[in-house]
Z-matrix of the N, CA and C atoms (Angstrom, degrees):
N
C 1 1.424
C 2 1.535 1 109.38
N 3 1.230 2 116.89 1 118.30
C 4 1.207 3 126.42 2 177.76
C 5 2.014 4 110.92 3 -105.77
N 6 1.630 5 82.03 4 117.59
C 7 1.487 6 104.18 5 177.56
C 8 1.669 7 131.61 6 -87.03
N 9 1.066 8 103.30 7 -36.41
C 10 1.478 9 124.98 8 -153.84
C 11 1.839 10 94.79 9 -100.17
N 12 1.280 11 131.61 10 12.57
C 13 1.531 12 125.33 11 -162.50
C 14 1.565 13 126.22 12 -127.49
N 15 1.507 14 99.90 13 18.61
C 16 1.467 15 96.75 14 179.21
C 17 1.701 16 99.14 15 -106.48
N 18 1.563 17 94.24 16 152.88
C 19 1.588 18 108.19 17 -171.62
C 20 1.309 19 109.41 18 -82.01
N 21 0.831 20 112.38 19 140.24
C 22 1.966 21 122.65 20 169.66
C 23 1.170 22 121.85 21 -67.37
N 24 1.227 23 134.37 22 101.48
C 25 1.393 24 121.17 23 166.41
C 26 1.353 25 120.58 24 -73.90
N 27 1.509 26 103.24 25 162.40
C 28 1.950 27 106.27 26 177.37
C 29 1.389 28 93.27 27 -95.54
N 30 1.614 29 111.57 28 139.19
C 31 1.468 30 141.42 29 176.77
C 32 1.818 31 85.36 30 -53.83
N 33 1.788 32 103.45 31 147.97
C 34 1.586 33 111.24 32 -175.61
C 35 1.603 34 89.10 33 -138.06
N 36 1.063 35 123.34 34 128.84
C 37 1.341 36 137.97 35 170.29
C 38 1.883 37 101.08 36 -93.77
N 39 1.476 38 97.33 37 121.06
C 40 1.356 39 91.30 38 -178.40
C 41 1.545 40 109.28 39 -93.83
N 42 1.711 41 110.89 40 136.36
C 43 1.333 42 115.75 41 -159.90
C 44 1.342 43 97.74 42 -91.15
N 45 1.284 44 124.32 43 -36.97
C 46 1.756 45 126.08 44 -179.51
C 47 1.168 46 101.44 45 -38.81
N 48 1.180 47 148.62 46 -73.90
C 49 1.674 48 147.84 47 -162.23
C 50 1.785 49 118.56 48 -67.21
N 51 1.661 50 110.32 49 -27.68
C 52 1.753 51 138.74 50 162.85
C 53 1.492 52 85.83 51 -60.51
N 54 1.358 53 117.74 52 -60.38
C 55 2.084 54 111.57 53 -157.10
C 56 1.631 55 89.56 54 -66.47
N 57 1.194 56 121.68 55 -67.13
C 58 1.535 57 114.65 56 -150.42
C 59 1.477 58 111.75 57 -85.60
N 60 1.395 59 132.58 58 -0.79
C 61 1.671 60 123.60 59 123.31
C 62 1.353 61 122.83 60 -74.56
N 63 0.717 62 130.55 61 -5.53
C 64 1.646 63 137.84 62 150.78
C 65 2.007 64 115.63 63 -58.24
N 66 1.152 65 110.00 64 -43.83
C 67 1.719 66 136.03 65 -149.73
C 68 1.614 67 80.37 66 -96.29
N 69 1.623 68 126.07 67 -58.25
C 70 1.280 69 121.11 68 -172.99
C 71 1.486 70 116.56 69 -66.83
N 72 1.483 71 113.88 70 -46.93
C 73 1.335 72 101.82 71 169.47
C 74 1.584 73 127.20 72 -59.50
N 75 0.865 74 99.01 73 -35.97
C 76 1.951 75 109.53 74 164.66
C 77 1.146 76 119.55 75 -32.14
N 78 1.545 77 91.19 76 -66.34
C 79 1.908 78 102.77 77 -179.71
C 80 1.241 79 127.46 78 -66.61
N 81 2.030 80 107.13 79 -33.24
C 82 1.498 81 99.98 80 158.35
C 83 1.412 82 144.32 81 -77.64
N 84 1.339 83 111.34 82 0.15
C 85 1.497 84 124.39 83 -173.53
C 86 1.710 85 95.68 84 -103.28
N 87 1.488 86 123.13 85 -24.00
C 88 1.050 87 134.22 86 169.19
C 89 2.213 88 108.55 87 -66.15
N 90 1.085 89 112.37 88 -55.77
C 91 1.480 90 102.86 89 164.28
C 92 1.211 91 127.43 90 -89.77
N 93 1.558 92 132.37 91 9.04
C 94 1.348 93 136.57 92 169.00
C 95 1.415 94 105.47 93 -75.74
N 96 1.236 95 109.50 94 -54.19
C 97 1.468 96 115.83 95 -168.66
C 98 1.387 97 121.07 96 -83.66
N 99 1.688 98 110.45 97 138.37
C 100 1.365 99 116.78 98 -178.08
C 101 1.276 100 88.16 99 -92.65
N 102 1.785 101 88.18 100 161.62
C 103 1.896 102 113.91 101 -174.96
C 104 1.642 103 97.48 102 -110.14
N 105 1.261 104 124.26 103 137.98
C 106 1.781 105 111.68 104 -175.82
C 107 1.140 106 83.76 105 -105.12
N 108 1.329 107 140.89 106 164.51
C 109 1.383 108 173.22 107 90.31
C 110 1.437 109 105.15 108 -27.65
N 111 1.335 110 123.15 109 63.88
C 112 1.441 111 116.01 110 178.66
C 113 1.785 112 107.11 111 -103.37
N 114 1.563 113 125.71 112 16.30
C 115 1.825 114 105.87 113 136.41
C 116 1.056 115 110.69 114 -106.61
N 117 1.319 116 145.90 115 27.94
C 118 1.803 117 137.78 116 156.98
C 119 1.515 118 102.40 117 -123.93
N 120 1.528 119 116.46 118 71.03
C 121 1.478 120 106.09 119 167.65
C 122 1.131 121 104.89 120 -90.64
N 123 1.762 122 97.35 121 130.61
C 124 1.168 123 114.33 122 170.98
C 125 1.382 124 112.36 123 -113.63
N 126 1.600 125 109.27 124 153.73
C 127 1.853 126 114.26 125 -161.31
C 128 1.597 127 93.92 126 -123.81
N 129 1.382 128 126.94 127 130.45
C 130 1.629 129 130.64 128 160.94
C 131 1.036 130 91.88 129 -83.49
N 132 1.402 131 139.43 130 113.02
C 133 1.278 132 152.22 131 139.00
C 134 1.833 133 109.06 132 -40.42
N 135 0.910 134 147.08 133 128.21
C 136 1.586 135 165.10 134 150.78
C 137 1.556 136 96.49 135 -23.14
N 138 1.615 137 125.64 136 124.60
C 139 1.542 138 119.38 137 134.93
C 140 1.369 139 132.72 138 -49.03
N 141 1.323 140 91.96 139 164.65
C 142 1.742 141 81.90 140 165.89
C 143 1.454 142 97.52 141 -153.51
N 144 1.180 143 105.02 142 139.72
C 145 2.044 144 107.22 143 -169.85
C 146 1.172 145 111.82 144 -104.99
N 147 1.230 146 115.53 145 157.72
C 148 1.790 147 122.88 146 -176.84
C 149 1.242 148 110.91 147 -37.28
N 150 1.088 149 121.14 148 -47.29
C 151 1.836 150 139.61 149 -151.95
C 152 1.471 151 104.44 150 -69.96
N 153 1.384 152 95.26 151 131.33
C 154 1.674 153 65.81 152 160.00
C 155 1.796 154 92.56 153 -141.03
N 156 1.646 155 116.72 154 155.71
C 157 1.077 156 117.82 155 -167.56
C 158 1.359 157 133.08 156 -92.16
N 159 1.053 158 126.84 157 140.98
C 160 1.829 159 140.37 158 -171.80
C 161 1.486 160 117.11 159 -13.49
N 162 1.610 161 141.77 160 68.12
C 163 1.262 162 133.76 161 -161.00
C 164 1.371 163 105.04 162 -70.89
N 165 1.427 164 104.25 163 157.19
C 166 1.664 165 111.04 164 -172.04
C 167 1.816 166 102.45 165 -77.22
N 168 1.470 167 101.38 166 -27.56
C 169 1.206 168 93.15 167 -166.79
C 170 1.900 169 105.62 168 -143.82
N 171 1.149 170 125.05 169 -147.67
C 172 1.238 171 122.93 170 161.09
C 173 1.611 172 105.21 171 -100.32
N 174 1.186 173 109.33 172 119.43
C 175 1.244 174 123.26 173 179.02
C 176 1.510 175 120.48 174 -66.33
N 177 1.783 176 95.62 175 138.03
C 178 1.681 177 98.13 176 178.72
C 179 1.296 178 121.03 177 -70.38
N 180 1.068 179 129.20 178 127.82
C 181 2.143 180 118.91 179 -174.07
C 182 1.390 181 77.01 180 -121.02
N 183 2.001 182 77.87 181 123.97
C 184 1.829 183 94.83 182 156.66
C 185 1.707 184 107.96 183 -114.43
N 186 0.740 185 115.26 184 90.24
C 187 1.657 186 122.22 185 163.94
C 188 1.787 187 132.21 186 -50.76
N 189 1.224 188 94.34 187 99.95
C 190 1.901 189 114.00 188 172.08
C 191 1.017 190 103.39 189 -50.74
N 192 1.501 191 154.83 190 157.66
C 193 1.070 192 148.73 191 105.83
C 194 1.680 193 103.82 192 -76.14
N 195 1.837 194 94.05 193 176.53
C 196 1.360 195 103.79 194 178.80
C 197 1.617 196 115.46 195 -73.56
N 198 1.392 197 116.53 196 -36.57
C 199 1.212 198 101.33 197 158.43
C 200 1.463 199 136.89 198 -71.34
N 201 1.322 200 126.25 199 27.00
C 202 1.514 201 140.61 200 -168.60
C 203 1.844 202 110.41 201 48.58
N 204 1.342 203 99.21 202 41.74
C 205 1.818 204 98.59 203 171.49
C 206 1.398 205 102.50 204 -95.10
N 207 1.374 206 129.12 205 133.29
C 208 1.559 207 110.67 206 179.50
C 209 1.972 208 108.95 207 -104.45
N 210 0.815 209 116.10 208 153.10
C 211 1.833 210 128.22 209 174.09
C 212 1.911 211 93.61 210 -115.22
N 213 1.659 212 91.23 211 143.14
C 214 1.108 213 91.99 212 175.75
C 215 1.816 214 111.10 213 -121.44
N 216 1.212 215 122.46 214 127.62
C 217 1.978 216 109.85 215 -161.01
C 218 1.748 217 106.42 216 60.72
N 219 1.088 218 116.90 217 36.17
C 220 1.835 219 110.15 218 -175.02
C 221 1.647 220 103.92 219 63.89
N 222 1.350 221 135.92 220 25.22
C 223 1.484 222 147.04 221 161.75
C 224 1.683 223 121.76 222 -70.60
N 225 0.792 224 137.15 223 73.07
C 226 1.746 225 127.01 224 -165.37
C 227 1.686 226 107.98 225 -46.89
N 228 0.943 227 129.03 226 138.53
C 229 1.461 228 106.91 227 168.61
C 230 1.386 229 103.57 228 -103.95
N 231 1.191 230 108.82 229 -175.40
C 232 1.646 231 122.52 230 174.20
C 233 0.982 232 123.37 231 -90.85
N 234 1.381 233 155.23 232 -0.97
C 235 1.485 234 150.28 233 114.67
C 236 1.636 235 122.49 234 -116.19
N 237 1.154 236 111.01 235 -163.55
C 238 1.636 237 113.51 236 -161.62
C 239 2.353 238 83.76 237 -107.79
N 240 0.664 239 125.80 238 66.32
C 241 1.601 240 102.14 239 -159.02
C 242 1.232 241 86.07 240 -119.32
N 243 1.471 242 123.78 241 179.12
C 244 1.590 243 118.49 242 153.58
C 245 1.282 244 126.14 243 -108.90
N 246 1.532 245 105.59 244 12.26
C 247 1.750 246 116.26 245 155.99
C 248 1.044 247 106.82 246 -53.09
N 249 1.376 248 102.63 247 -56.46
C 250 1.722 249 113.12 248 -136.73
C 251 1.788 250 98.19 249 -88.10
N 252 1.366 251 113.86 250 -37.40
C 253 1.881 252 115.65 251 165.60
C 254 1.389 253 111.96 252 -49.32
N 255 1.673 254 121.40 253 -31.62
C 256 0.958 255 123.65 254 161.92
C 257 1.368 256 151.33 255 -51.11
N 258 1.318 257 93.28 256 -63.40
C 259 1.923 258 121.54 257 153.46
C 260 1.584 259 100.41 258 -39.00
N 261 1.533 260 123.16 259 -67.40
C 262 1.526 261 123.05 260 -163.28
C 263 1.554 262 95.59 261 -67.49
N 264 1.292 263 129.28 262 -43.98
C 265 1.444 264 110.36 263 172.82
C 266 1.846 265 113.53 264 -39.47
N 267 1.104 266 100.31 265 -95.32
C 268 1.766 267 132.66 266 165.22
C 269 2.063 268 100.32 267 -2.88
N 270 1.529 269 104.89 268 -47.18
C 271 1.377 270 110.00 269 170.03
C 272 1.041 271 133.57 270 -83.08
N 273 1.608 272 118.96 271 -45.05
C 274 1.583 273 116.52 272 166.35
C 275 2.004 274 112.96 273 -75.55
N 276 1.083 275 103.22 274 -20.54
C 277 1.778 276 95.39 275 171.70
C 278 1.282 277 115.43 276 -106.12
N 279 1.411 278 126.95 277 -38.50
C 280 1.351 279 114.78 278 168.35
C 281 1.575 280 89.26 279 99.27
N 282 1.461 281 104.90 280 -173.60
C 283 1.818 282 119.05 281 157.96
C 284 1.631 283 111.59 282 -47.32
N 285 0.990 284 121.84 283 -11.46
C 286 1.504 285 138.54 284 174.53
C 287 1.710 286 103.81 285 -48.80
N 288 1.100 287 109.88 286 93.57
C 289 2.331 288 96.87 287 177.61
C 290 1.273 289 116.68 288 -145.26
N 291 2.153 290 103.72 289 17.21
C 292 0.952 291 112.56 290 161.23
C 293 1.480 292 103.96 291 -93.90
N 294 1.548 293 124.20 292 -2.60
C 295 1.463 294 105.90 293 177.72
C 296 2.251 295 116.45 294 -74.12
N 297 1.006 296 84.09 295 164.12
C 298 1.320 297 93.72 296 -175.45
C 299 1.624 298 120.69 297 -57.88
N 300 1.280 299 147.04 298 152.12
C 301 1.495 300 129.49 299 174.57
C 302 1.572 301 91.02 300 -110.24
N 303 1.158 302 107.10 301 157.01
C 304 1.806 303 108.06 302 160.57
C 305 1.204 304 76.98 303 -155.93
N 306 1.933 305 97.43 304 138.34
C 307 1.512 306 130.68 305 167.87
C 308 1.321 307 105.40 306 -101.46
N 309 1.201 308 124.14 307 136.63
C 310 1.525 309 128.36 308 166.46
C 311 1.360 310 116.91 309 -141.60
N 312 1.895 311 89.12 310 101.46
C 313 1.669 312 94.42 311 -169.57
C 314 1.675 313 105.77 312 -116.85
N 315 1.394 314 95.29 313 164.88
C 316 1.424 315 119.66 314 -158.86
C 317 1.674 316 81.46 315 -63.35
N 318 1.276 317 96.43 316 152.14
C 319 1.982 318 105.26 317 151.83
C 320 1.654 319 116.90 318 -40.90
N 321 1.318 320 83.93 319 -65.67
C 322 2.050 321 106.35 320 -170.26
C 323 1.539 322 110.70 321 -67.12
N 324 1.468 323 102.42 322 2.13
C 325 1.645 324 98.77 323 -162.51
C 326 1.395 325 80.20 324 -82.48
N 327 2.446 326 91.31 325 162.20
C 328 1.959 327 89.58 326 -177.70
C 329 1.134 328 91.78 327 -91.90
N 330 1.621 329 110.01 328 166.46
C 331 1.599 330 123.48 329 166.29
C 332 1.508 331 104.68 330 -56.57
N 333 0.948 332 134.95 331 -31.15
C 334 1.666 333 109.42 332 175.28
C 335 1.357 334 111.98 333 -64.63
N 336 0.883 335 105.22 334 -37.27
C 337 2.193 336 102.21 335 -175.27
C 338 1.409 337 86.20 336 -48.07
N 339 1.449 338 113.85 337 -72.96
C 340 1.545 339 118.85 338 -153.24
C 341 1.522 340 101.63 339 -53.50
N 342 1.555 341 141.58 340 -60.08
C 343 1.418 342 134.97 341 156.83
C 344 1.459 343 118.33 342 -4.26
N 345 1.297 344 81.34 343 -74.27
C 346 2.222 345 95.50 344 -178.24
C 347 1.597 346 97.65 345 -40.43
N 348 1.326 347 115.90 346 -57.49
C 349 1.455 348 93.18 347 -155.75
C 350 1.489 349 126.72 348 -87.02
N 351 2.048 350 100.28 349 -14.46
C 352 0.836 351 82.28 350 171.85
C 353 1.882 352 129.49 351 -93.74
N 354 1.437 353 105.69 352 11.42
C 355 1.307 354 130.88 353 164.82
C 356 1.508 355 115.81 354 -63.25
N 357 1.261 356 117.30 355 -50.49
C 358 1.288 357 134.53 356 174.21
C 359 2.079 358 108.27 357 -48.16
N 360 1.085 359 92.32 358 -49.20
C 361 1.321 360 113.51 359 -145.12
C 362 2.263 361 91.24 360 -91.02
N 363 1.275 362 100.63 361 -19.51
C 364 1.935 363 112.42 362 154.83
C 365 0.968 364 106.68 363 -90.01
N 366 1.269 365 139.68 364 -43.31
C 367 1.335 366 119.14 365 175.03
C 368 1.441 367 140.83 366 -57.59
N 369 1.703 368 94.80 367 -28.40
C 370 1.729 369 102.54 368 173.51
C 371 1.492 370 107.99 369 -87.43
N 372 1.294 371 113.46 370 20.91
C 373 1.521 372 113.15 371 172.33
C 374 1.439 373 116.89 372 72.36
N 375 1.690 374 124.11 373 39.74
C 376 1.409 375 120.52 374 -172.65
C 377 1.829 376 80.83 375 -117.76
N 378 1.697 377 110.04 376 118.37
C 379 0.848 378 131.08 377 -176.30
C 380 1.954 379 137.56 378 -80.48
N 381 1.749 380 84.17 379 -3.75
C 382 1.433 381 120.46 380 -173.15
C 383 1.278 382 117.50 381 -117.78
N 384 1.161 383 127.44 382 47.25
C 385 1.423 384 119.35 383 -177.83
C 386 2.022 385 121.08 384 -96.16
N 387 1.490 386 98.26 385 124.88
C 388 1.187 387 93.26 386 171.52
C 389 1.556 388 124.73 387 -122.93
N 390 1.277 389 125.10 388 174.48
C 391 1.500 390 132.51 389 -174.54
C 392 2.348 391 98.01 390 -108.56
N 393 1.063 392 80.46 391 120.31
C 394 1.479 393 100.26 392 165.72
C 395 1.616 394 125.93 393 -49.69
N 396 1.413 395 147.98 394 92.66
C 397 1.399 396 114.74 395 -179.14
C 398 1.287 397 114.89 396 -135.62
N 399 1.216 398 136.47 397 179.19
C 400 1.543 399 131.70 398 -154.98
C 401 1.537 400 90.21 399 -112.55
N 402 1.566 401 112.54 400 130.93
C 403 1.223 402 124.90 401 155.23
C 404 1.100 403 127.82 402 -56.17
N 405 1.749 404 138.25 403 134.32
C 406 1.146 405 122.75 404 -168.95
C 407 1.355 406 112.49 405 -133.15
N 408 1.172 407 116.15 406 110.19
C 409 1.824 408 124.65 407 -171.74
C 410 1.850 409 104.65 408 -34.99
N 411 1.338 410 103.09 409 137.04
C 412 1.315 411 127.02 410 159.48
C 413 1.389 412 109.16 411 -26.79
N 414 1.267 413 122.22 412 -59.14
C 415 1.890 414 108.97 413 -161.28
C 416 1.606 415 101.75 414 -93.32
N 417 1.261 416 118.36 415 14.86
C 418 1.157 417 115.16 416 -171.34
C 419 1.521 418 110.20 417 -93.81
């Protein structure tokens, strides 16, 4: 009886079953994940439809200009501040904050003007605020 005579093999890690959990995780981290397109951002700008709906009251218009001066009802005020957009709110509506807001801002005006006011204009608790915009014909 011979004891001492069998050969040793070297341990074999089988790679077939390493490749194709390898291949599966691939493919799932491959359809989990979204790809961004971050140099072609593109923006859907909002519609806006003919209609416009039943106001409770006569609505406050605060008007942007392009240089970010705001008028409040066609009112100029005396600086660009958000005291003072305030005050002309507080005066032409009163406790009034179920009336409607409409903003009507310039094209060129910056988005902060338009922010400010319409920030201003949540804060005094007017729960209806909208942005003004020009309808634009079909073949255009």
């Amino acid at each position: 009886m011979r004891l001492g005579g069998r050969r040793r093999e070297d341990p074999e890690l089988n790679m077939t079953s390493l490749v194709d959990v390898v291949l599966l995780l691939v493919i799932f981290f491959m359809l989990s994940t979204t790809f961004v397109k971050e140099g072609r951002l593109q923006v859907e700008l909002p519609s806006a439809s003919i209609t416009q709906a039943e106001a409770a009251g006569e609505p406050v218009v605060i008007t942007v200009t392009a240089q970010g001066s705001y008028r409040v009802n066609d009112r100029a005020l005396v600086n660009n501040s958000r005291e003072t957009l305030r005050a002309a709110l507080l005066k032409t509506a009163g406790d009034a904050t179920d009336q409607p807001v409409t903003i009507r801002a310039d094209a060129r005006a910056s988005h902060q003007a338009v922010v400010t006011a319409m920030d201003v204009a949540g804060r005094l608790g007017f729960k209806q605020v909208n942005i003004a915009t020009v309808n634009q014909q079909a073949g255009e």
